[in-house]
C-alpha positions as CSV (number, residue, x, y, z in Angstrom):
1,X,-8.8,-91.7,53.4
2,X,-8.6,-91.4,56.9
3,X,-10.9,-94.0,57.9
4,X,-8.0,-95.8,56.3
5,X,-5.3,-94.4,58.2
6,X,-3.2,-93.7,55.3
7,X,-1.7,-91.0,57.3
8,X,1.1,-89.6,54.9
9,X,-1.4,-89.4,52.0
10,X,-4.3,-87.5,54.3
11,X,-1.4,-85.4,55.3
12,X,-0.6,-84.1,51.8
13,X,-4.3,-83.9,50.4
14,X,-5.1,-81.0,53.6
15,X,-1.6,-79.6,52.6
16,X,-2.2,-79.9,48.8
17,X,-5.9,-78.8,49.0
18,X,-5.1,-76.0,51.1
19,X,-2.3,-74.5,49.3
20,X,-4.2,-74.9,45.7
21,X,-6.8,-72.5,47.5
22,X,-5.0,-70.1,49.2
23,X,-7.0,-67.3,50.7
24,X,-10.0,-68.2,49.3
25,X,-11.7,-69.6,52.2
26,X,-13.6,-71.8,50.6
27,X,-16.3,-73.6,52.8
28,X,-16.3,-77.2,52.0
29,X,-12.2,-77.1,52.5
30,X,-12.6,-75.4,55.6
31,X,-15.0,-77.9,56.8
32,X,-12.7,-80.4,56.1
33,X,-9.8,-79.2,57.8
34,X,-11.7,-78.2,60.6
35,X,-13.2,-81.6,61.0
36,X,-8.9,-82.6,61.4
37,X,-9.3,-80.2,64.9
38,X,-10.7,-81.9,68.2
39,X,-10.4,-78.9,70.1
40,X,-13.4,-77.5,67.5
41,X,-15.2,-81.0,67.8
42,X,-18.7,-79.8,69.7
43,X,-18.1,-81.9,73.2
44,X,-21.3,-84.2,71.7
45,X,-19.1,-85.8,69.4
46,X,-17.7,-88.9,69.8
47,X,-13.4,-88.6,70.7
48,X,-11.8,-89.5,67.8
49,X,-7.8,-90.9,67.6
50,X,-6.4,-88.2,65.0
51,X,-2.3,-88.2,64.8
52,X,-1.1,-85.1,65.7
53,X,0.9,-84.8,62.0
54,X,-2.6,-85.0,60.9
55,X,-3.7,-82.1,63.5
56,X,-0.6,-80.0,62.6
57,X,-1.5,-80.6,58.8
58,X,-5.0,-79.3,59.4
59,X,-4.0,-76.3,61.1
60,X,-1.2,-75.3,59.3
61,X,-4.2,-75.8,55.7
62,X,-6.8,-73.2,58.3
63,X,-3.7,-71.0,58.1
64,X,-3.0,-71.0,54.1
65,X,-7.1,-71.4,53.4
66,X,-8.0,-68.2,55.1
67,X,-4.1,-65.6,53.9
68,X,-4.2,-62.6,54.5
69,X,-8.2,-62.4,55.3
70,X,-7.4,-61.4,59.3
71,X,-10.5,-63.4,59.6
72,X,-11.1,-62.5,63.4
73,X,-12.8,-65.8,64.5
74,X,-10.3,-68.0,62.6
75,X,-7.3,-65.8,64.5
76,X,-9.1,-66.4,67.7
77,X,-9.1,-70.2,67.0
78,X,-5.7,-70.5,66.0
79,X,-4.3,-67.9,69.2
80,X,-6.1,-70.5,71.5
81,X,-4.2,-73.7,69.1
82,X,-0.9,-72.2,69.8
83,X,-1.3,-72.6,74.1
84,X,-3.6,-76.0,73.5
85,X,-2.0,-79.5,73.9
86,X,-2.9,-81.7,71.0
87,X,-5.2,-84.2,71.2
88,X,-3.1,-87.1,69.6
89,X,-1.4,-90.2,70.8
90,X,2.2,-88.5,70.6
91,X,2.1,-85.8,73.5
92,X,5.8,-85.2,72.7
93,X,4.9,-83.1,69.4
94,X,3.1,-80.4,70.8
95,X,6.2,-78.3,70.4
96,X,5.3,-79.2,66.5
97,X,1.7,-78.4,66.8
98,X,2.2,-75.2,68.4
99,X,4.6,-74.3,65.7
100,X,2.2,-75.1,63.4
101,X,-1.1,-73.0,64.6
102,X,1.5,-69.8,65.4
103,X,2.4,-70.0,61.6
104,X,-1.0,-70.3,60.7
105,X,-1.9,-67.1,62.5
106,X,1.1,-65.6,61.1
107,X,-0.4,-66.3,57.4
108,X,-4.5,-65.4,58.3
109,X,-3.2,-62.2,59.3
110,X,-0.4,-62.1,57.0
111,X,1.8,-58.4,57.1
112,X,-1.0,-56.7,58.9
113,X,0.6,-55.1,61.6
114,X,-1.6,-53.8,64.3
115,X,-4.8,-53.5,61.9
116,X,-5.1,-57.1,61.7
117,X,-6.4,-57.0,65.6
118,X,-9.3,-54.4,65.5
119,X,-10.5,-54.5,69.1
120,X,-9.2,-57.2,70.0
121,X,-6.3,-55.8,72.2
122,X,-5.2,-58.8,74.1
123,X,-4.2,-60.8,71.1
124,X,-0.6,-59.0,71.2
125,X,-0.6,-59.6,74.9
126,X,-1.5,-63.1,74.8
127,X,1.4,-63.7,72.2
128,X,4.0,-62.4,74.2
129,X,3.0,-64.2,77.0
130,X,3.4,-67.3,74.8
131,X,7.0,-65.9,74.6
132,X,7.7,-65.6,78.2
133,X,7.7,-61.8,78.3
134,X,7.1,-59.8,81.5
135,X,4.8,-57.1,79.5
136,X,1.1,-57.4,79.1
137,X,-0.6,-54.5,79.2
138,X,-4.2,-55.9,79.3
139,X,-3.7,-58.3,81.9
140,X,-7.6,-58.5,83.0
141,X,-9.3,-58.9,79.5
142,X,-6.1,-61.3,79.3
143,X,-7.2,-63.2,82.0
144,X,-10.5,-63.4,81.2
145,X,-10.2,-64.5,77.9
146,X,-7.6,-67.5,79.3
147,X,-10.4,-68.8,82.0
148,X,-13.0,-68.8,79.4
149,X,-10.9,-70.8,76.8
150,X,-10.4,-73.1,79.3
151,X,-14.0,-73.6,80.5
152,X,-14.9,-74.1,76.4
153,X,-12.1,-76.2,75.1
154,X,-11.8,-79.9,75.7
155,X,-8.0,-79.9,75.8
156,X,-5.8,-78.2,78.4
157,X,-4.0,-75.1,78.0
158,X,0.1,-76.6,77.9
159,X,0.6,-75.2,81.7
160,X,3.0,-75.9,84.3
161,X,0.8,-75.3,87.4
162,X,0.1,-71.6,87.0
163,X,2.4,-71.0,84.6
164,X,2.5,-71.3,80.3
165,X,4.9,-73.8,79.1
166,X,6.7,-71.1,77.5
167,X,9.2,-73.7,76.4
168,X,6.6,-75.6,73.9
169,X,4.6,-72.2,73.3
170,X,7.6,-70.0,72.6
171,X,8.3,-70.8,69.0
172,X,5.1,-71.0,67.9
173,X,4.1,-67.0,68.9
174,X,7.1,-66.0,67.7
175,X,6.6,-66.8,64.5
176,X,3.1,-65.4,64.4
177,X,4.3,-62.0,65.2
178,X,7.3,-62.2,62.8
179,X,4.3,-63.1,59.9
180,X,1.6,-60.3,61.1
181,X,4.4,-57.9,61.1
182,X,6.1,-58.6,58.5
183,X,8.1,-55.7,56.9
184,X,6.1,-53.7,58.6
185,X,8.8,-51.6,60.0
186,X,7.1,-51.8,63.9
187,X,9.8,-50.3,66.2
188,X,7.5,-51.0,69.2
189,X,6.9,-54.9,68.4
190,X,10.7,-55.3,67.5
191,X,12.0,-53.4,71.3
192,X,9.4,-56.6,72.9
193,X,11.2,-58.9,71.1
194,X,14.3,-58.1,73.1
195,X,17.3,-60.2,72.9
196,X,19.3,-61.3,76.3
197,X,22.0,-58.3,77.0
198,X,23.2,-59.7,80.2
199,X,24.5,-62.7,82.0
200,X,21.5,-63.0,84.0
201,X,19.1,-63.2,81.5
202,X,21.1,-65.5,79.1
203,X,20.6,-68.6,81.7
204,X,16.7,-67.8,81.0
205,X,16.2,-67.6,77.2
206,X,17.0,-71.0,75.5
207,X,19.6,-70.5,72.6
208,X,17.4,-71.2,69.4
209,X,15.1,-69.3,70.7
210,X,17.4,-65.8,70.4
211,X,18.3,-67.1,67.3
212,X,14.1,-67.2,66.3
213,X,13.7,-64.1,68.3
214,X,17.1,-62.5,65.9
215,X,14.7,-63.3,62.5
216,X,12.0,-62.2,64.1
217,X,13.3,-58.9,64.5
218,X,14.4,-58.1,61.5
219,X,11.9,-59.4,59.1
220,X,10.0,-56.7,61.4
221,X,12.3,-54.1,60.6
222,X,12.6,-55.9,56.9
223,X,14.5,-52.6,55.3
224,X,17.2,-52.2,57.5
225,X,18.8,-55.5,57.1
226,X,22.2,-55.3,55.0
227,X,24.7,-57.8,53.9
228,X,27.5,-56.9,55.8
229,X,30.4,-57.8,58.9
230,X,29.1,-54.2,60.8
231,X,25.1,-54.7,60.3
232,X,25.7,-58.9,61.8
233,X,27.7,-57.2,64.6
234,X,24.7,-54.6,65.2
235,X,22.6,-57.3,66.0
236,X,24.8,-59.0,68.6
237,X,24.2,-57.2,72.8
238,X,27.2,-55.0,73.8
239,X,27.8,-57.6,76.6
240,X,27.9,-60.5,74.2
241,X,30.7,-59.2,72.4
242,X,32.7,-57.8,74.3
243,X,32.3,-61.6,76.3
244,X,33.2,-63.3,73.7
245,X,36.0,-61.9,72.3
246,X,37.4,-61.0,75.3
247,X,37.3,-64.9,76.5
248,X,38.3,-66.3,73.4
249,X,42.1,-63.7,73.9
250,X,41.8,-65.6,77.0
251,X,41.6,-61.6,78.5
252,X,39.2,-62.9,81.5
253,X,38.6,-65.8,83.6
254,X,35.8,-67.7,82.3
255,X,34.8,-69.0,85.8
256,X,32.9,-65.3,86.4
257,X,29.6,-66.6,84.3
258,X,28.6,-69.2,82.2
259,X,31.1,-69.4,79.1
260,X,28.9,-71.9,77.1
261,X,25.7,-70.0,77.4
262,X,28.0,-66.9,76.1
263,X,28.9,-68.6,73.3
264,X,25.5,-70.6,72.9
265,X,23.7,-67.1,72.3
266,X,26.6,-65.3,69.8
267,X,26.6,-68.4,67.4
268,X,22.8,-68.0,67.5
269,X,22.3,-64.4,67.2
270,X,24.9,-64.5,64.2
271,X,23.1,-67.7,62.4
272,X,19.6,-65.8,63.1
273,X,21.3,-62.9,61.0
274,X,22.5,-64.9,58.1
275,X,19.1,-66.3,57.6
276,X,17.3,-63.3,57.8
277,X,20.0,-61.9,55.0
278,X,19.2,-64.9,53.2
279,X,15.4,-64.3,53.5
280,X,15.9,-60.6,52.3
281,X,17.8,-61.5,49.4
282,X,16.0,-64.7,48.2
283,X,16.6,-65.1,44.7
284,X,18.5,-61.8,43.9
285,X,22.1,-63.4,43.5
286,X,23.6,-60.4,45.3
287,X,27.1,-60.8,45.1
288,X,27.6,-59.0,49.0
289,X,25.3,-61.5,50.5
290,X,26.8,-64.1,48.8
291,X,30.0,-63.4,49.9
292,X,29.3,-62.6,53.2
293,X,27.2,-65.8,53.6
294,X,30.0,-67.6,52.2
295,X,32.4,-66.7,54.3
296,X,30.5,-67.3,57.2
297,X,29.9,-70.9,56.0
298,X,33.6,-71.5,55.7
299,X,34.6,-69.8,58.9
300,X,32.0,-72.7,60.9
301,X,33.1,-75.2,58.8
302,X,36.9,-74.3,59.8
303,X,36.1,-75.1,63.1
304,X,35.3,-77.7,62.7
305,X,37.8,-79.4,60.5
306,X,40.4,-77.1,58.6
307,X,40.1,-76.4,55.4
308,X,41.8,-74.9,52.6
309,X,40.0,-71.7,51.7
310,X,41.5,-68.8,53.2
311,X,38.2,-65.8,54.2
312,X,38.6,-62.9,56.3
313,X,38.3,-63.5,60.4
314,X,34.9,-62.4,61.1
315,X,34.2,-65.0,64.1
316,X,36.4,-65.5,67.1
317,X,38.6,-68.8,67.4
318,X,38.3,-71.7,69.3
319,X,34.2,-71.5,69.4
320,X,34.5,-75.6,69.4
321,X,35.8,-75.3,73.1
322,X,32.8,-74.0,74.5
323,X,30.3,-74.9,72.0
324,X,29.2,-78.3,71.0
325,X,29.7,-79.7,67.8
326,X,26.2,-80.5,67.0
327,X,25.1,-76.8,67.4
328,X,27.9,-75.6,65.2
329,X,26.7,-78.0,62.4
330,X,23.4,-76.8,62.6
331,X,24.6,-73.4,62.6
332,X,26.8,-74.2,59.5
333,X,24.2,-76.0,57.3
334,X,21.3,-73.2,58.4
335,X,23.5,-70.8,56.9
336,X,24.8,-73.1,54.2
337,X,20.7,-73.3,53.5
338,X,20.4,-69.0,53.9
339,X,23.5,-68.7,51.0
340,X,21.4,-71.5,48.6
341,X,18.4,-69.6,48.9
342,X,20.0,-66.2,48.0
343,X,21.3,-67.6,44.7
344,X,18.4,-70.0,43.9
345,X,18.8,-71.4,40.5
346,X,22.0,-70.1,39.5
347,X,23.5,-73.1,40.1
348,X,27.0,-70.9,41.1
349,X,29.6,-73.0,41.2
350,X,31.6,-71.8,44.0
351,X,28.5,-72.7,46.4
352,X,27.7,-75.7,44.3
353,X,31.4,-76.5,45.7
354,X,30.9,-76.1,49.0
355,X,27.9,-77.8,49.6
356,X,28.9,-80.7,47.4
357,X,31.6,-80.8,50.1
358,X,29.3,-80.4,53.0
359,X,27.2,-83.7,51.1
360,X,30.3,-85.7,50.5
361,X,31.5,-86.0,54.3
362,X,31.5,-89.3,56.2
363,X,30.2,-89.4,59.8
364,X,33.9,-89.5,60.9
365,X,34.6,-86.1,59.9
366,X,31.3,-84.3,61.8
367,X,28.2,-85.3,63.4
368,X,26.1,-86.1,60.1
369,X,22.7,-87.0,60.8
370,X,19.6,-87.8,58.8
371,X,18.7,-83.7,59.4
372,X,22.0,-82.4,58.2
373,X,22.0,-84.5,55.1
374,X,18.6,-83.4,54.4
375,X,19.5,-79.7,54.4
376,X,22.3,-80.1,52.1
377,X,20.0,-81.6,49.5
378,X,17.5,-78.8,50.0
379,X,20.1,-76.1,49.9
380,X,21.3,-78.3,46.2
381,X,17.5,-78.1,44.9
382,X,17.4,-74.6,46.1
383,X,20.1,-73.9,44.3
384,X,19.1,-75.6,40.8
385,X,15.3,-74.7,41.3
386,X,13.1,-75.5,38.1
387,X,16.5,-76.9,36.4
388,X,17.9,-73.0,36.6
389,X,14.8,-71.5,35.2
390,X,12.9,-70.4,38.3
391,X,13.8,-68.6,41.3
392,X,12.3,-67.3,44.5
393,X,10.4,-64.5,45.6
394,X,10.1,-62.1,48.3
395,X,6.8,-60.9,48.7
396,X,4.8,-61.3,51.7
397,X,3.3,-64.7,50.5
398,X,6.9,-66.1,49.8
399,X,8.8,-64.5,52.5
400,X,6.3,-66.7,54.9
401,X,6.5,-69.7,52.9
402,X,11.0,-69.7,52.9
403,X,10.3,-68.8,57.0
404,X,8.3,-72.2,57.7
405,X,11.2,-74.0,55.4
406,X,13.7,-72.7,56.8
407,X,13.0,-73.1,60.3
408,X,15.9,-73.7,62.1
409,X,14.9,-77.3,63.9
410,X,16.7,-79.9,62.0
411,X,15.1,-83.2,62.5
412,X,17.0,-86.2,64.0
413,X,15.2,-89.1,61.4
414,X,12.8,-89.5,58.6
415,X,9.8,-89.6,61.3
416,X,11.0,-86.8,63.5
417,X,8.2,-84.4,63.7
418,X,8.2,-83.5,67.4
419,X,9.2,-79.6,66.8
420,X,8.1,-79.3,62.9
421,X,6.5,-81.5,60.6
422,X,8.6,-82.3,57.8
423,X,5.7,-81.8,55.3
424,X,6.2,-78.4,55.6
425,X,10.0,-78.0,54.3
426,X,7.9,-78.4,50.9
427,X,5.9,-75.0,51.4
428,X,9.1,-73.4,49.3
429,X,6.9,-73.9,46.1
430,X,4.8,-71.2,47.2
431,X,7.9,-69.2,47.0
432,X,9.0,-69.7,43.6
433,X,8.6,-68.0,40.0
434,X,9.6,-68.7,36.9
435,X,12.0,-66.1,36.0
436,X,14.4,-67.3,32.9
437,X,14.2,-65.7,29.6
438,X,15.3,-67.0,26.4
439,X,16.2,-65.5,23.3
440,X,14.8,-67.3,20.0
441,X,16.0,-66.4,16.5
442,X,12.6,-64.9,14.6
443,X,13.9,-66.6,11.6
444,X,15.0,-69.7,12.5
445,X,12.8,-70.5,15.3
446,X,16.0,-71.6,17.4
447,X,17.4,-70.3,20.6
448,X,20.5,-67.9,20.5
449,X,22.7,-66.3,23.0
450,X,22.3,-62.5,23.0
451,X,23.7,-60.0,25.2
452,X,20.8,-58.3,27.7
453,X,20.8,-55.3,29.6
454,X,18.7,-54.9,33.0
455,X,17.6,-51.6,34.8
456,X,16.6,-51.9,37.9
457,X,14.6,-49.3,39.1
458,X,14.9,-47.1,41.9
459,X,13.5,-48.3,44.8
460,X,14.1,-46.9,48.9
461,X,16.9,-49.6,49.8
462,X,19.1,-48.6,46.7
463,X,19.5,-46.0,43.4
464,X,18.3,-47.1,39.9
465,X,21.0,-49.5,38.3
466,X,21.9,-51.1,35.4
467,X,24.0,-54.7,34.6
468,X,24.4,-57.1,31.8
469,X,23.8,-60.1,31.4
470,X,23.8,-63.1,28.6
471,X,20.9,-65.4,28.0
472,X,19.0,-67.6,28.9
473,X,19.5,-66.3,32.4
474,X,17.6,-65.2,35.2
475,X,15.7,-61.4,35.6
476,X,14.9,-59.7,38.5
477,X,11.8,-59.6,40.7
478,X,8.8,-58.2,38.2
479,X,8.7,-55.6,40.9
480,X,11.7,-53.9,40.8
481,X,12.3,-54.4,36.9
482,X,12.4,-51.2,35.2
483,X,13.1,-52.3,31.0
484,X,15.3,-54.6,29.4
485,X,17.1,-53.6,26.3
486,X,18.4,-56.2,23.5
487,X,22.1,-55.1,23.6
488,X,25.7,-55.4,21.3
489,X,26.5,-55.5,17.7
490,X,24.8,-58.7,16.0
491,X,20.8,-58.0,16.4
492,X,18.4,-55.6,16.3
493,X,18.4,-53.3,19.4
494,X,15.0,-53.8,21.2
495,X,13.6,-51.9,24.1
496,X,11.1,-53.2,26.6
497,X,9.7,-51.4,29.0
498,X,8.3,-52.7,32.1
499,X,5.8,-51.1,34.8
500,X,7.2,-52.7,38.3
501,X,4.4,-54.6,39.8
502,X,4.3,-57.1,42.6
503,X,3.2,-59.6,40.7
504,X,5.0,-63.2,39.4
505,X,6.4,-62.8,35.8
506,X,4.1,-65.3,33.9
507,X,2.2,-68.1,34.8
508,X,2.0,-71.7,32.9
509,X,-1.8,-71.8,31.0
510,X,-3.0,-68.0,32.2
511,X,-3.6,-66.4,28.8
512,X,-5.7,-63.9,30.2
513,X,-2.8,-61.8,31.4
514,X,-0.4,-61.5,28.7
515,X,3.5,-61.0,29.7
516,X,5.9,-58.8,28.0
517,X,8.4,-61.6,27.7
518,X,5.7,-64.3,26.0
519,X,6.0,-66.7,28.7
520,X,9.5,-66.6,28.9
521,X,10.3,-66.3,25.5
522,X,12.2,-62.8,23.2
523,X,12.0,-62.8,20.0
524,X,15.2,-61.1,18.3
525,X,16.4,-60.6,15.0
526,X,19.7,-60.9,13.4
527,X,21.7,-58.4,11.9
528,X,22.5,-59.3,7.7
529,X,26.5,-60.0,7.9
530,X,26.8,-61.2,11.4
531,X,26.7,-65.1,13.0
532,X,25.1,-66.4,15.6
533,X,27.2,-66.4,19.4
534,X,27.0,-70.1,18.9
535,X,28.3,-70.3,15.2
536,X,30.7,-67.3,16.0
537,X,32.0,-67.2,19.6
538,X,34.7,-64.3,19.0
539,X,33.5,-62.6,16.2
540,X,36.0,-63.2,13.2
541,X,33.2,-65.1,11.0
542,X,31.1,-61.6,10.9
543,X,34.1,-59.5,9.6
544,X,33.5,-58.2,5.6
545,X,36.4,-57.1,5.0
546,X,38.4,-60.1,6.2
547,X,36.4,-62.1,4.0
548,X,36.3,-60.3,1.2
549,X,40.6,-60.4,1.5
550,X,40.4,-64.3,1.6
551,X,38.0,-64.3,-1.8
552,X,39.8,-61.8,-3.8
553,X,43.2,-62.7,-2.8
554,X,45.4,-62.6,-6.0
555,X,45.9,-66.4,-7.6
556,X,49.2,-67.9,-8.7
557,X,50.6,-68.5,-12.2
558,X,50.9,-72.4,-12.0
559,X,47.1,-74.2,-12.9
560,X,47.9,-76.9,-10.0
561,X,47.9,-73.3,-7.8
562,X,45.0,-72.1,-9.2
563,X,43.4,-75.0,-9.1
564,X,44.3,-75.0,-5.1
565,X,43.3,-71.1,-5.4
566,X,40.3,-71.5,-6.7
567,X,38.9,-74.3,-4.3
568,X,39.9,-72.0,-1.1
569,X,38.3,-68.9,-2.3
570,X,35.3,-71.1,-2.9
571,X,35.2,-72.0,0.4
572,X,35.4,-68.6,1.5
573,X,32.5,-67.1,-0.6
574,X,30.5,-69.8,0.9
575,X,31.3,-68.6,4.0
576,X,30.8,-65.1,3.0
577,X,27.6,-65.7,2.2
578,X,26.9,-67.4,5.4
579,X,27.3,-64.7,7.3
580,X,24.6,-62.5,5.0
581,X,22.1,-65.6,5.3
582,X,21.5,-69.1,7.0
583,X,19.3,-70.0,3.6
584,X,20.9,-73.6,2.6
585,X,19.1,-72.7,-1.2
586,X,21.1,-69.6,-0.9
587,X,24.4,-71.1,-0.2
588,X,24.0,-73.7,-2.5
589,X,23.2,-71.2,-5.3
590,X,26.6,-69.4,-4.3
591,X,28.8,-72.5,-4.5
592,X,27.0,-73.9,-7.8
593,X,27.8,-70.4,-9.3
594,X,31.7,-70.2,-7.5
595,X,32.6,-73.5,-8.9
596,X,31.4,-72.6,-12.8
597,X,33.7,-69.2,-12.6
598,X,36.3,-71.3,-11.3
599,X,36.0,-73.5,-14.0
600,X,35.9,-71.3,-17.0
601,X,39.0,-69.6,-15.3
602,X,41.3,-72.6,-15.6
603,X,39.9,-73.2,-19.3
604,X,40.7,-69.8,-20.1
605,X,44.3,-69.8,-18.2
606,X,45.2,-72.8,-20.5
């Protein structure tokens, strides 16, 4: 295939191949995706002309091949692929390639922590150094291990004289060390990823970067991230704020320091810390990130053309006078995309709302570009996943996977791959799980509505709970499930108990691990005397005693009443008997009998 430089469809075969065998490190794949490197070409072999999508594709598959092994040669590689220009025609998507190989290290050594390094000490150092910081603690080994990459590799390290191109490098290693350690609750790996706290050092840290630095962070210290106004402000430097708002009640003269880097890094420290909220609560429909995230959404959008939904003022005014207005769209549709993915397939109206606004505006109303429009229609797929029967995950795996979709680089066109390759926006599936349940009548073999109620169990972030809710609908993460109990007065109570495991509810095919749920599928059984919530929305229809008033109710003297009498109740016994059975024989056996009595009645009256 890529002899016949069908680019797009080599592209997805190393993505498609890879992902079908993650962590299996299976040799003949390998091979092939190492054959998509140059850098690990011996210097015998003749140069070949490989795109650099192709390049990142290979990488990125090295990355997914080998999860969570902390294979030490394959880290090594990839470390050197994040600070090695790419050997393509299109120098201008190294940014991209680098992106690629850091979140390829960030999956080989996938939640980690510090045990994924073993002796090799001066991987840490040589990631931060990607990142532009000041601290390496072993700078000879470091050094070293720079000089003899570059006497082995056949590509350049991305330097600036002396000096790493931290600009091109920068994303890349971030990403890594937000993947290796991931929830892993590192205090000394967050305080390195320090953000900007004053004026100085804002003119020397680009914006996205604090706002990739801000995730960073806090899918490091994964439990302490809350969906609230105070934890968002937490995140945000003393100086920043008190900047900010202080400029924007016009309280000092902006001519002291830069006003638009001020505001460049507090939009980007606040978008950093909706995404991460929407990372922490992917799929749980948690109505305080919801709502926080929604409000958010509208407050960017007010800025930049007022609308009518009134939310609380979390953001200072007037951002649009020092902020342009293609960073406040990106800001607004990345957190527009963070609210999606915490209620992924719900299909919640009120944010269906909002982003079928955010789709229907014309380029005269806000700078919508081909990236925008794309985001909206991810954050609409998100939130309909699987048609509303799946939803996302957050284990390690998944968390990685939404990271990489989610990154906050929108592209400018359909073949804008200079700072991520598009491909990977379609890594969410490794995120998702079927999570809907359905109830199905045992007897009928049809599917019912029935009243549900989940306990969650107790875990460290919150106390055991319960809520209810009516199906089909969506359960919880198998992980945090504690039993489910077949609830209110028209069928048979059933309790099921659940052990919480990290593991997907059910998978399509795999009959070697049964489910407690069937696939997706409870079977309930109906109560005698009661209808289904379909036949009987309110209830009336299952009453005895009201139907037994309406059959026995006393007749009239006159035959034509009778007659009239007599055809009413008959209609009421069928529907009696109805409500004790759905057998057609049996309600046709009623109404032959009804209409007999009736009959002798009249002849009797006369």
């Amino acid at each position: 295939i890529s002899l016949q430089e069908h680019d797009i469809t080599t592209l997805g075969l190393l993505l498609g191949l890879a992902t079908s065998h993650r962590g299996t490190m299976h040799p003949a794949i390998s091979k092939m995706l190492y054959f998509h490197v140059p850098s690990r070409h011996p210097s015998s072999t003749p140069e070949l002309e490989l795109p650099t999508l192709l390049q990142s594709a290979a990488v990125m598959g090295i990355g997914l091949l080998y999860e969570g092994s902390a294979h030490a040669l394959t880290m090594k590689i990839l470390l050197g692929e994040i600070g090695r220009r790419s050997g393509g025609d299109n120098v201008l998507e190294r940014e991209g390639y680098a992106v690629a190989a850091g979140s390829a290290l960030g999956f080989v050594a996938l939640g980690r922590g510090s045990d994924a390094f073993g002796f090799m000490d001066t991987f840490l150092d040589r990631l931060f150094e990607y990142i532009g910081s000041k601290e390496v603690y072993h700078e000879k080994f470091l050094n070293a291990t720079i000089a003899a990459d570059d006497q082995s590799g056949n590509t350049g390290q991305m330097m600036d004289g002396s000096q790493i191109n931290v600009d091109v490098t920068a994303p890349g290693a971030i990403i890594a060390l937000a993947l290796i350690f991931l929830k892993a609750e590192s205090e000394e790996i967050a305080a390195r990823l320090s953000i900007p706290d004053t004026h100085f050092d804002l003119q020397y840290v680009r914006p996205d970067f604090v706002m990739l630095r801000i995730i960073a962070r806090n899918l490091i210290l994964w439990s302490r991230i809350q969906p609230s106004i105070d934890w968002i402000g937490s995140q945000i430097p003393e100086t920043i704020k008190v900047g900010v708002f202080s400029m924007s009640e016009e309280a000092i003269d902006c001519d002291e320091f830069d006003a638009e880097a001020l505001f460049q890094a507090y939009i980007n420290i606040v978008t950093g810390a909706c995404i991460a909220i929407g990372l922490k609560y992917a799929g749980s429909r948690n109505g305080d990130a919801q709502e926080l995230l929604y409000s958010y959404t509208v407050h960017f959008l007010n800025e930049i053309k007022h609308v009518s939904v009134q939310t609380p003022s979390i953001l200072p005014k007037g951002l649009l006078q020092y902020v342009d207005r293609g960073t406040l769209e990106l800001c607004l549709h990345l957190i527009a995309l963070s609210l999606s993915v915490v209620m992924a397939g719900s299909g919640q109206l009120q944010t269906f709302r909002l982003l079928r606004y955010l789709r229907g505006r014309s380029s005269a109303e806000g700078q919508v570009n081909y990236g925008l429009q794309m985001a909206v229609s991810l954050a609409i797929g998100f939130l309909f996943l699987g048609g509303g029967t799946h939803s996302f995950s957050t284990s390690n795996s998944a968390i990685a996977a939404l990271l990489i979709t989610l990154y906050p680089r929108l592209p400018t066109g359909p073949n804008d791959n200079r700072c991520h390759l598009q491909a990977f926006r379609h890594l969410y599936v490794i995120a998702t799980e079927p999570r809907r349940v359905q109830t199905v009548d045992v007897d009928t073999g049809l599917p019912v509505y029935c009243p549900l109620e989940v306990t969650v169990a107790e875990t460290e972030y919150y106390d055991e709970t319960n809520y209810c809710d009516v199906t089909p609908c969506l359960l919880p993460e198998r992980s945090v499930l504690k039993n489910v109990r077949v609830c209110g007065p028209r069928y048979w109570p059933q309790l099921i108990k659940i052990t919480p495991e990290d593991k997907p509810w059910w998978r399509s095919g795999d009959k070697t691990d049964p489910d407690p749920f069937n696939g997706g599928v409870l079977y309930i059984k109906r109560k005698v005397g009661s209808c289904s919530y379909s036949d009987d929305p309110i209830g009336c229809q299952s009453l005895l005693s009201r139907a037994m008033h309406e059959v026995c109710d006393t007749p009239s003297t006159s035959c034509s009443t009778q007659l009239n009498r007599a055809s009413h109740s008959s209609f009421r016994v069928d529907q009696l008997v109805s409500t004790f059975s759905a057998n057609p024989s049996l309600i046709a056996f009623a109404k032959l009998c009804c209409e007999s009595w009736k009959d002798r009645q009249v002849l009797y009256s006369v």
